[in-house]
BAKE-40907 format. One record per residue (C-alpha): x, y, z. Coordinates in nm, 2 decimals, decimal comma, padded with zeros to 4 digits, always signed. Layout:
<bavexs>
+--------+--------+--------+
:     px :     py :     pz :
+--------+--------+--------+
:      X :      Y :      Z :
...
+--------+--------+--------+
</bavexs>
This chain:
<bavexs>
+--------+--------+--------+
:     px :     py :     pz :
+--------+--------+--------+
: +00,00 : +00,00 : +00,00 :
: +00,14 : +00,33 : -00,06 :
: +00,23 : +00,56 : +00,20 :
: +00,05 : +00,81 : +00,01 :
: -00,27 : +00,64 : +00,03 :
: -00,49 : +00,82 : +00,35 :
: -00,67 : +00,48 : +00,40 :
: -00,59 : +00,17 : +00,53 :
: -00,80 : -00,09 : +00,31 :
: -00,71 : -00,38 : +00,52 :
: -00,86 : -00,26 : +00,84 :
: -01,20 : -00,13 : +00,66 :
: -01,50 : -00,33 : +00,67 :
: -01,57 : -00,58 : +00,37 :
: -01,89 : -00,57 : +00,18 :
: -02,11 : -00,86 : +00,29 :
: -02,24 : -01,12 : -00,04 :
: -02,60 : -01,10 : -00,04 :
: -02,81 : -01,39 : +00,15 :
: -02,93 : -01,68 : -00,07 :
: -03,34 : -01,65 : -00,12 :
: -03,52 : -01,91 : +00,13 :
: -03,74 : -02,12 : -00,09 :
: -04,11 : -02,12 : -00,04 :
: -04,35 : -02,40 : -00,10 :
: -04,63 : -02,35 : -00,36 :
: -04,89 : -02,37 : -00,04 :
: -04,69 : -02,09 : +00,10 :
: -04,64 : -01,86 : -00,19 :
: -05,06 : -01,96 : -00,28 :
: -05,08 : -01,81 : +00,12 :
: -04,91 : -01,49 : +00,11 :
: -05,07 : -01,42 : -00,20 :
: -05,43 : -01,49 : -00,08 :
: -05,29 : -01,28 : +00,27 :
: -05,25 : -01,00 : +00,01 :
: -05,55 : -00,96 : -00,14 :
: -05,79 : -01,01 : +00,19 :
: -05,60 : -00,70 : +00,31 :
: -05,75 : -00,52 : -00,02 :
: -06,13 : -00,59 : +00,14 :
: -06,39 : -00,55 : -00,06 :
: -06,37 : -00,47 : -00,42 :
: -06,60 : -00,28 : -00,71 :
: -06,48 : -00,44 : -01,07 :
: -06,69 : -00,32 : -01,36 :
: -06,69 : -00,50 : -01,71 :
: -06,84 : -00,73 : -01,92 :
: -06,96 : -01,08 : -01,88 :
: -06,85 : -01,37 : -02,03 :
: -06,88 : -01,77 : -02,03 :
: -07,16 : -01,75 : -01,83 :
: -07,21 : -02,12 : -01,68 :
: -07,55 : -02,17 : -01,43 :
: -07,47 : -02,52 : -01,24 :
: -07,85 : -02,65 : -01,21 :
: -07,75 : -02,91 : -00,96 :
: -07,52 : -02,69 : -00,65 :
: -07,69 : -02,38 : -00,79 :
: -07,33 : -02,19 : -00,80 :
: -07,23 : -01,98 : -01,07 :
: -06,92 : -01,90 : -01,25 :
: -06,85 : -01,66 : -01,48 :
: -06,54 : -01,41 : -01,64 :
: -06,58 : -01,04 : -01,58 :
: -06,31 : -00,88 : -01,88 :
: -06,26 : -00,54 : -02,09 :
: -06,02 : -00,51 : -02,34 :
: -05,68 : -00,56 : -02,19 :
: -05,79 : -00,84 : -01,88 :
: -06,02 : -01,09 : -01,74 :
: -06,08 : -01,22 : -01,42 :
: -06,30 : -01,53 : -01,30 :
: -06,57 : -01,47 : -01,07 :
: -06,78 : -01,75 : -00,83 :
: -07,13 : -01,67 : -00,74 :
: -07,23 : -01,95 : -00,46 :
: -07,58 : -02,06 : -00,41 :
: -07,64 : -01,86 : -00,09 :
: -07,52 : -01,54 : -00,16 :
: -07,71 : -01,58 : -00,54 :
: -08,04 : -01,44 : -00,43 :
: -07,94 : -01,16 : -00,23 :
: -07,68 : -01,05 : -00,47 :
: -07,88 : -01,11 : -00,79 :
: -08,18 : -00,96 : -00,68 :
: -08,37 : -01,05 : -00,97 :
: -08,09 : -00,93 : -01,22 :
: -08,10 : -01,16 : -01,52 :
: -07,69 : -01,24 : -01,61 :
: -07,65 : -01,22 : -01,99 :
: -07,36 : -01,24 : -02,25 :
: -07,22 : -00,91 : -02,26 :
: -07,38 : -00,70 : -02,05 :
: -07,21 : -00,45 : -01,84 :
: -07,22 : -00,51 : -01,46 :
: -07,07 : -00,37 : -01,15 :
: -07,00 : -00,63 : -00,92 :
: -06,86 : -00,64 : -00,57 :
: -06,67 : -00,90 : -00,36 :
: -06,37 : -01,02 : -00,23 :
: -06,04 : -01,12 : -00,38 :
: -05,88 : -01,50 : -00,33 :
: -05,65 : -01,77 : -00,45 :
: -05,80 : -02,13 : -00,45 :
: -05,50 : -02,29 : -00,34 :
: -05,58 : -02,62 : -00,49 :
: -05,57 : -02,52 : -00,86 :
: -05,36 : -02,22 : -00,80 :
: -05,65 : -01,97 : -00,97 :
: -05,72 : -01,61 : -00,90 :
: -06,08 : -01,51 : -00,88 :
: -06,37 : -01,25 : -00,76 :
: -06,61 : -01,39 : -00,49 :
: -06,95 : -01,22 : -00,59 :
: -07,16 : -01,08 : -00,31 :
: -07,33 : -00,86 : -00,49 :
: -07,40 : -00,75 : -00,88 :
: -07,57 : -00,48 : -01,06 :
: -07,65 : -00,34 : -01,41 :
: -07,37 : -00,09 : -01,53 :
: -07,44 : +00,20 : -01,81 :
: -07,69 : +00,12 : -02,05 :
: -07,74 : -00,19 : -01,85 :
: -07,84 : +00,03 : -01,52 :
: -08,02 : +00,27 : -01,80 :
: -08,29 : -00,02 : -01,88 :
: -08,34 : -00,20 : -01,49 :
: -08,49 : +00,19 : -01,41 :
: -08,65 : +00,19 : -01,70 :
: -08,84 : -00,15 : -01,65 :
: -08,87 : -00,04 : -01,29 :
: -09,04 : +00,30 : -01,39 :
: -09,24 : +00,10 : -01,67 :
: -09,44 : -00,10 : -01,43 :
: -09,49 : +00,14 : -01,19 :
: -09,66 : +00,34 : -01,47 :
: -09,85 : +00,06 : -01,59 :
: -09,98 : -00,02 : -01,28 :
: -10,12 : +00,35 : -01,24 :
: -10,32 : +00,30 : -01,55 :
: -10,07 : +00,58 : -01,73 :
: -10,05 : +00,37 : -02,06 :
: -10,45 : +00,31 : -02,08 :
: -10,54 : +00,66 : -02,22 :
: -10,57 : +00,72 : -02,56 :
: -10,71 : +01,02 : -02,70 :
: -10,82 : +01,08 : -03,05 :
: -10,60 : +01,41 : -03,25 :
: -10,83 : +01,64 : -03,37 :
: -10,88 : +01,57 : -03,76 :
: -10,86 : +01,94 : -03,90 :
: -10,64 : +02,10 : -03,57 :
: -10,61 : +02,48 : -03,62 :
: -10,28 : +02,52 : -03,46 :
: -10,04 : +02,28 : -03,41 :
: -09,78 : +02,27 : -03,11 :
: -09,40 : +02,11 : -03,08 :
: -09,17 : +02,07 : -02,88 :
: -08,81 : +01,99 : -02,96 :
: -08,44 : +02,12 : -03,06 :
: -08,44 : +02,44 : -03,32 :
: -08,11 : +02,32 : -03,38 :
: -08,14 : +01,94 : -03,42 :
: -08,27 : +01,76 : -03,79 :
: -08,65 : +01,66 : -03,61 :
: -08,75 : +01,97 : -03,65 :
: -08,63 : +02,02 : -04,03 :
: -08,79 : +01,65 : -04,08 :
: -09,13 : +01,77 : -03,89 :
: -09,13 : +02,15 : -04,11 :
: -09,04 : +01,94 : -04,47 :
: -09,31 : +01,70 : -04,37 :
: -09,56 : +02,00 : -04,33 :
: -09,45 : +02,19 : -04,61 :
: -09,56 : +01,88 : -04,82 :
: -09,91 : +01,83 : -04,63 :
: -10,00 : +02,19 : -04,56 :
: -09,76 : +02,43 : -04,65 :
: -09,76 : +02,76 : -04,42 :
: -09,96 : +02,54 : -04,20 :
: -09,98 : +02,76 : -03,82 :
: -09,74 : +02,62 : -03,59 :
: -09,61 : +02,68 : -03,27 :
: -09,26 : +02,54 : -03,15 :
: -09,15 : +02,54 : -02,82 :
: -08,75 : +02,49 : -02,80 :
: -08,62 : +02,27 : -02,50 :
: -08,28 : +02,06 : -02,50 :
: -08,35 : +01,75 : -02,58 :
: -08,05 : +01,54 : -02,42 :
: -07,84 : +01,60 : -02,16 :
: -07,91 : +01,72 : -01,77 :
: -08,19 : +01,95 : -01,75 :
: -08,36 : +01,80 : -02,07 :
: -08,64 : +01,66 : -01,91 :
: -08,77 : +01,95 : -01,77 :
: -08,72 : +02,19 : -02,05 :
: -08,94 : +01,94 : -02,25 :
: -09,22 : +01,95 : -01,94 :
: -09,20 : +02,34 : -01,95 :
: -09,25 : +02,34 : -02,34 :
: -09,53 : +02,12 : -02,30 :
: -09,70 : +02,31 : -02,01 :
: -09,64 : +02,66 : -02,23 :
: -09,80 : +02,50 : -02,55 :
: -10,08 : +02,44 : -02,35 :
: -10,11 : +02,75 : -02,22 :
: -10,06 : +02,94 : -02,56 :
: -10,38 : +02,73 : -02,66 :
: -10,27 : +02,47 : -02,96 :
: -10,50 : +02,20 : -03,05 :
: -10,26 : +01,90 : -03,02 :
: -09,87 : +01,89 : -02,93 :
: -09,63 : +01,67 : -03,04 :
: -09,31 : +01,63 : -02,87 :
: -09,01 : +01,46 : -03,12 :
: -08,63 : +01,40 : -03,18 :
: -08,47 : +01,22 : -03,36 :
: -08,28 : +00,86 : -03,31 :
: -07,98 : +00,77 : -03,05 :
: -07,85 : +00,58 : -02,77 :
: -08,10 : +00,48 : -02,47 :
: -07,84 : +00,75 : -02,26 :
: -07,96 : +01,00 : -02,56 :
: -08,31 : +00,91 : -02,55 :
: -08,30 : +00,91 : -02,17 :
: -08,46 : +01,24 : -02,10 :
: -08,82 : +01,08 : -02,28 :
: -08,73 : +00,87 : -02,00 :
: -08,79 : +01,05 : -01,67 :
: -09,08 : +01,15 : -01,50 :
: -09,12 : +01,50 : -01,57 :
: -09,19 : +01,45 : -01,92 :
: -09,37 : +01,19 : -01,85 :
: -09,60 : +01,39 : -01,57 :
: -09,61 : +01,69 : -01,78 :
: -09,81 : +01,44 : -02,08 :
: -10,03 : +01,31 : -01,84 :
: -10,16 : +01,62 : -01,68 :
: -10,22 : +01,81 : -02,02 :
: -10,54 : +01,84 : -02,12 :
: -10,50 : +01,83 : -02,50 :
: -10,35 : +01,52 : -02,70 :
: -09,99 : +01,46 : -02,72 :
: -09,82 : +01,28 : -02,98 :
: -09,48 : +01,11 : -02,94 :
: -09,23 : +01,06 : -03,21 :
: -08,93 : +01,00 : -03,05 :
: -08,64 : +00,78 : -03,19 :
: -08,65 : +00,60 : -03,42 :
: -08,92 : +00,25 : -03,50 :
: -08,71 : +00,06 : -03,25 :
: -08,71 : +00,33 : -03,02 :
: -08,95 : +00,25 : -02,76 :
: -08,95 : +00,55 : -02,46 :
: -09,21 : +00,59 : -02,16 :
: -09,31 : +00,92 : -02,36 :
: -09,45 : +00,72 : -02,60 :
: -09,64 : +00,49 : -02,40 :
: -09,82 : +00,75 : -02,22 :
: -09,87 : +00,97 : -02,51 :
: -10,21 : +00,96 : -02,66 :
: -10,04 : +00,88 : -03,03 :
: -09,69 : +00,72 : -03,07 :
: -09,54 : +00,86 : -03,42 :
: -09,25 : +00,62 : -03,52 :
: -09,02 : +00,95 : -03,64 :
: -09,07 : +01,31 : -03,63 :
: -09,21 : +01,27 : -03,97 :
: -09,44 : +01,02 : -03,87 :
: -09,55 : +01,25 : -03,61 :
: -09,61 : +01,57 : -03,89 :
: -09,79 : +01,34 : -04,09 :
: -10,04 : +01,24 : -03,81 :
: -10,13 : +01,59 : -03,72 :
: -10,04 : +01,77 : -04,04 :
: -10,41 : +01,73 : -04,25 :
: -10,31 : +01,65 : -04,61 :
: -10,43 : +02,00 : -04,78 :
: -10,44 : +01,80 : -05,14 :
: -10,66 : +01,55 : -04,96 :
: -10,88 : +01,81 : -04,81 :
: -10,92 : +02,00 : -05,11 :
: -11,01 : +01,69 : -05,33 :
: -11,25 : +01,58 : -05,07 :
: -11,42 : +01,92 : -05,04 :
: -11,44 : +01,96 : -05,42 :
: -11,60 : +01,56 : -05,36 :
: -11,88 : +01,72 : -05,10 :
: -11,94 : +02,03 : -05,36 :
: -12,02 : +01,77 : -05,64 :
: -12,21 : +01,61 : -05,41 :
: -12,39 : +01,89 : -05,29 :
: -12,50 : +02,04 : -05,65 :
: -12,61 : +01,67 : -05,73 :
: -12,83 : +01,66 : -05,43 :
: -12,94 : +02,00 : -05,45 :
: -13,05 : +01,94 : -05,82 :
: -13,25 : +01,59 : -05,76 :
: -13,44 : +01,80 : -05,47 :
: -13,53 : +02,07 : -05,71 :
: -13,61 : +01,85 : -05,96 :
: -13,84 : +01,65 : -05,71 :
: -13,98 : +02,00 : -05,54 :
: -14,09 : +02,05 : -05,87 :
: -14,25 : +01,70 : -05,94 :
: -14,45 : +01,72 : -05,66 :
: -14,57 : +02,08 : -05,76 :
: -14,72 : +01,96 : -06,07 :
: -14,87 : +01,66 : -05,89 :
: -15,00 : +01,87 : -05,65 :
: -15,13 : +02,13 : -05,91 :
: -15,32 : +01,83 : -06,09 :
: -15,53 : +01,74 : -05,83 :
: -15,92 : +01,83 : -05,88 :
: -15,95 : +02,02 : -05,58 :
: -15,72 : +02,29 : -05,66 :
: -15,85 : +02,27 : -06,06 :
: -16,23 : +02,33 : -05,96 :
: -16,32 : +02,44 : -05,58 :
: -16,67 : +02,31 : -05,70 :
: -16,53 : +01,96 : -05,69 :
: -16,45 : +02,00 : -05,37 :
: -16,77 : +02,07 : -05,26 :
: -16,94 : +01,83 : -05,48 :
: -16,72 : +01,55 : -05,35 :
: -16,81 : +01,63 : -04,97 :
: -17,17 : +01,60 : -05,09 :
: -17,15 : +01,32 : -05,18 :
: -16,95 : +01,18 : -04,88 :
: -17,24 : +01,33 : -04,73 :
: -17,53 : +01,16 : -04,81 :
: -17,33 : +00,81 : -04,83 :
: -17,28 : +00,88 : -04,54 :
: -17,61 : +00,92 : -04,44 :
: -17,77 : +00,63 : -04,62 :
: -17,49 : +00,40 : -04,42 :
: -17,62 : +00,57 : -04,10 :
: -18,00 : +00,44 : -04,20 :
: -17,92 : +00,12 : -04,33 :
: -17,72 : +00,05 : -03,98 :
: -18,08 : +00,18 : -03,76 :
: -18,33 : -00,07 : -03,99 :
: -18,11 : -00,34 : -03,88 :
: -18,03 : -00,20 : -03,54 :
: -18,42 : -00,17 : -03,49 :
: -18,49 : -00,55 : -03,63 :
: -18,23 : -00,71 : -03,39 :
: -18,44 : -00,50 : -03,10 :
: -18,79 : -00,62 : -03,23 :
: -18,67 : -00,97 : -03,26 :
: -18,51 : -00,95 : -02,91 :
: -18,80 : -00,80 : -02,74 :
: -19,02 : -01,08 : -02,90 :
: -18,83 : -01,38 : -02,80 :
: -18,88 : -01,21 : -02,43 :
: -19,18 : -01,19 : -02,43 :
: -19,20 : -01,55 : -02,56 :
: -19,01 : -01,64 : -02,24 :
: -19,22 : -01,43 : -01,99 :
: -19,54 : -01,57 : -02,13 :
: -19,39 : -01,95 : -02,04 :
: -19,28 : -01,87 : -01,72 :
: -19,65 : -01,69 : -01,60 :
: -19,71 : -01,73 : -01,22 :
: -20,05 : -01,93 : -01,28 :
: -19,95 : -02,12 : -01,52 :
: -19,66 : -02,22 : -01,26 :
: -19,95 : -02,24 : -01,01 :
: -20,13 : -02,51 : -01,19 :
: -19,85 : -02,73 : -01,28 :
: -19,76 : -02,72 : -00,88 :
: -20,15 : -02,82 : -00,80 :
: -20,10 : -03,10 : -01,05 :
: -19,80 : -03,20 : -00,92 :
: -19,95 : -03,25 : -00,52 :
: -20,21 : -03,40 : -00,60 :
: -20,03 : -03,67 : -00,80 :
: -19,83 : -03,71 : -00,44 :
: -20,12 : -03,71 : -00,24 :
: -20,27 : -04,00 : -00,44 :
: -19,91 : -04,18 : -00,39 :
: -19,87 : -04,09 : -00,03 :
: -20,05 : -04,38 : +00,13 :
: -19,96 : -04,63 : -00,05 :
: -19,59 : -04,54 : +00,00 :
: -19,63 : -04,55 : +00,35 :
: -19,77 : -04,87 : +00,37 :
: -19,47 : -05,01 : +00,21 :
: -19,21 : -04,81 : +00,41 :
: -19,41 : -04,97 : +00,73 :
: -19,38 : -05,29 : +00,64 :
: -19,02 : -05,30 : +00,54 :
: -18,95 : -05,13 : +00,89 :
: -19,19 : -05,40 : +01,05 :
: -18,98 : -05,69 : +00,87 :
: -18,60 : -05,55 : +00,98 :
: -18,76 : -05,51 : +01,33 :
: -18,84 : -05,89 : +01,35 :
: -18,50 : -05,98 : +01,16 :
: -18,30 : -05,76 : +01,45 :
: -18,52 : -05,91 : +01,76 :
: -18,43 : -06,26 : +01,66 :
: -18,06 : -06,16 : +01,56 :
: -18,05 : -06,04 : +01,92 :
: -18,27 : -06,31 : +02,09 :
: -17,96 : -06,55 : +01,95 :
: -17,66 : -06,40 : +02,14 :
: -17,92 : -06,27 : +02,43 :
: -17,73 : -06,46 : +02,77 :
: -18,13 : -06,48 : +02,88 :
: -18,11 : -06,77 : +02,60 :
: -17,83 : -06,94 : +02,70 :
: -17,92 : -06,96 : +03,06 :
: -18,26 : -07,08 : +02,94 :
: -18,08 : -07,37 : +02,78 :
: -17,91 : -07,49 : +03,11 :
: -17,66 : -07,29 : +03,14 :
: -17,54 : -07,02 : +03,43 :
: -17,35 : -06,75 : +03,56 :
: -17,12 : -06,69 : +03,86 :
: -17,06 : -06,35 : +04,03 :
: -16,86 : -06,29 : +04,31 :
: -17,11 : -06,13 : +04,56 :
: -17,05 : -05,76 : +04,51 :
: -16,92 : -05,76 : +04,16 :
: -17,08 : -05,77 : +03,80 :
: -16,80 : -05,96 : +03,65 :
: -16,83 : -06,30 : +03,61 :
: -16,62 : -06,60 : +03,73 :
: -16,43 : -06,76 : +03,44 :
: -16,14 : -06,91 : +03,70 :
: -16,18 : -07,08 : +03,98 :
: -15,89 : -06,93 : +04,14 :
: -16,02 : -06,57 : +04,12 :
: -16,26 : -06,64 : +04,40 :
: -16,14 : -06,72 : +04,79 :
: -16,23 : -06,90 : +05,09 :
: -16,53 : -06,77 : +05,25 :
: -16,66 : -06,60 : +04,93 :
: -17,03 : -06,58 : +04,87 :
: -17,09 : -06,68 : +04,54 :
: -17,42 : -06,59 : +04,31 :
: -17,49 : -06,79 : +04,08 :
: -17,80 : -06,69 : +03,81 :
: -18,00 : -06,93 : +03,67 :
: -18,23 : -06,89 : +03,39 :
: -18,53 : -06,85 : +03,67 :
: -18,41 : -06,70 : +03,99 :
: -18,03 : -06,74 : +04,20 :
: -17,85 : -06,94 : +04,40 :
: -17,58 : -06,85 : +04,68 :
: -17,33 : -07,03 : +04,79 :
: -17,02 : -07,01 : +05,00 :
: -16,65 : -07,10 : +04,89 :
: -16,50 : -07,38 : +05,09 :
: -16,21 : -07,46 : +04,87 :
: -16,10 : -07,41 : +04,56 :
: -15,92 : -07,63 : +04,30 :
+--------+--------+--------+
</bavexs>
């Protein structure tokens, strides 16, 4: 070492050689990585779905969220699917927000998102409000009204851009129906914030100014460009006014709320001129049509005014007044001869009548009554005793039928014929069983002449 040299290299520290790495398992390195990303919590990844696989049988789903420059798998498990679908319908392509957690599964090594919850993203948000809002309306009965345009409307009302091509589209159209046709337009932004309720207060001032219908248009786009057609202004602003409203919005495939609550839906602006526009050519052909019509019509009632004059005129009774007369006259005294013809025959039904009563009245004379009555007793008086000799002796002969009738079953005759009866002294019924009576009973006993008594000693 040189003398020269104001350090002493030998006594100054050497510079250690770096420590060989310690190796790590794969369990360990899959562990610090999972350690890595639990200390990131919960994540919000937004992007678009991909292989989209629904296992029917442990009800998990797996799927890829990507963009353009990554992808990353995703597991939705069967108990957090409800609560994190919430009735979200997963599609090819759509754009979602989702949150979760990050984690390795150690086993295969694979990253992936842990869904806990996913939601519609953009467009995709855009069209869950606007089936939300959709049914809601619906189920107010906002879609249900439909009232007709007026066919021949004085002034016509719109609403929309003066800067954007609907409104060129809507003036060319009217320019071709009805050129210089009145019009009022009401300018409002028709995309963008604030939109919607420009459009309402062009809508409310329209029909304030006193139009006969309004039609509220723009032309195609996005559903973010169409949104403000959308929103509830707008659609509050249709539904309180009290003239017709006619949407022509978008394009055909453009379908907003405005024109399901409007009164008309137009498919285009120009659609929408031509519904409220009246075709002047039209008009004009269909008014020279009801002129034609009304010199025809006004020439066949002339012409039948004046055939009914001359039928009139023709007529006797304005010819001659005399015939008039002459005719009553005679109306007269047919008249008359009806009148007698009807009393002779009135007068002959009476006579007859009145003689056919009299008839009856003679037959049914008091003394002539009188005499068939006398007739009629003394033809019973001559009967009378010889009836009741009959009657007598048929009573006489049932008399002696009964007595001997009775004189058979009369116990008088039995007893005559030997026979008696036994009474218990003191009582009218007689003995039939020896047993009924006791020791020391007096017995009567009736004979067919007189009674015996006797005294029980025994009985058997």
């Amino acid at each position: 070492m040189s003398t020269t040299d104001p350090f002493d290299w030998d006594t100054l520290p050497k510079e250690r050689e770096p420590a060989a790495p310690v190796a790590l398992s794969v369990a360990q390195v899959c562990a610090k990585a999972s350690s890595v990303l639990r200390d990131m919590g919960t994540v919000v990844v937004e992007g678009e779905l991909s292989r989209i696989t629904d296992q029917q049988a442990s009800g998990h789903m797996y799927f890829d969220l990507k963009d353009a420059a990554a992808r990353v798998a995703c597991s939705l498990f069967r108990q957090s699917r409800a609560a994190a679908l919430r009735g979200l319908q997963l599609r090819e392509g759509a754009q979602v927000r989702i949150t979760g957690r990050l984690e390795i599964y150690g086993p295969q090594g694979k990253f992936s998102l842990i869904v806990s919850r996913i939601e519609a993203a953009g467009a995709g948000a855009l069209m869950q409000e606007y089936e939300r809002l959709k049914q809601e309306l619906a189920a107010k009965g906002w879609f249900d009204r439909k009232r007709a345009l007026p066919s021949a409307p004085y002034t016509v009302g719109v609403v929309t851009s003066r800067s954007g091509a609907a409104l060129q589209d809507f003036l060319r159209t009217r320019a071709q129906r009805w050129p210089g046709h009145p019009l009022v337009v009401a300018h409002a932004a028709v995309q963008g914030k604030g939109a919607s309720d420009e459009v309402a207060r062009g809508i409310r001032a329209l029909e304030a100014h006193g139009v006969d219908v309004i039609v509220v248009c723009r032309g195609g786009g996005s559903i973010e460009d169409l949104w403000a057609f959308n929103e509830l202004p707008v659609l509050e602003a249709i539904w309180n006014c009290r003239l017709p409203v006619v949407s022509g919005v978008g394009h055909e495939i453009d379908t907003t709320l405005c024109d399901l609550v409007a009164d008309v839906r137009a498919h285009t602006p120009t659609d929408a001129a031509e519904k409220v526009f009246p075709d002047r050519a039209a008009w004009v052909e269909h008014l020279d049509g009801l002129d034609a019509d009304l010199g025809r019509a006004m020439d066949a009632r002339m012409e039948a005014a004046h055939q009914r004059l001359e039928q009139l005129a023709s007529r006797p009774c304005l010819k001659s007044p005399q015939w008039l007369l002459d005719e009553r006259r005679n109306r007269l005294a047919r008249a008359g001869a009806a009148l007698d013809e009807r009393m002779r025959s009135l007068l002959l039904r009476m006579e007859t009548r009145v003689e056919g009563l009299a008839r009856r009245v003679e037959q049914r004379s008091p003394s002539l009554e009188l005499e068939r009555r006398a007739s009629r007793l003394d033809l019973a008086a001559a009967r009378l005793p010889a009836a009741v000799r009959q009657r007598l002796e048929r009573l006489s002969s049932r008399l002696d039928s009964s007595a001997r009738a009775l004189e058979a079953v009369s116990p008088v005759a039995v007893l005559a014929r030997g026979y008696s009866i036994t009474f218990v002294e003191g009582s009218t019924t007689p003995l039939t069983d020896a047993n009924a009576a006791t020791n020391g009973d007096t017995l009567v006993t009736r004979l067919s002449h007189g009674e015996l008594r006797s005294r029980v000693e025994t009985t058997s």
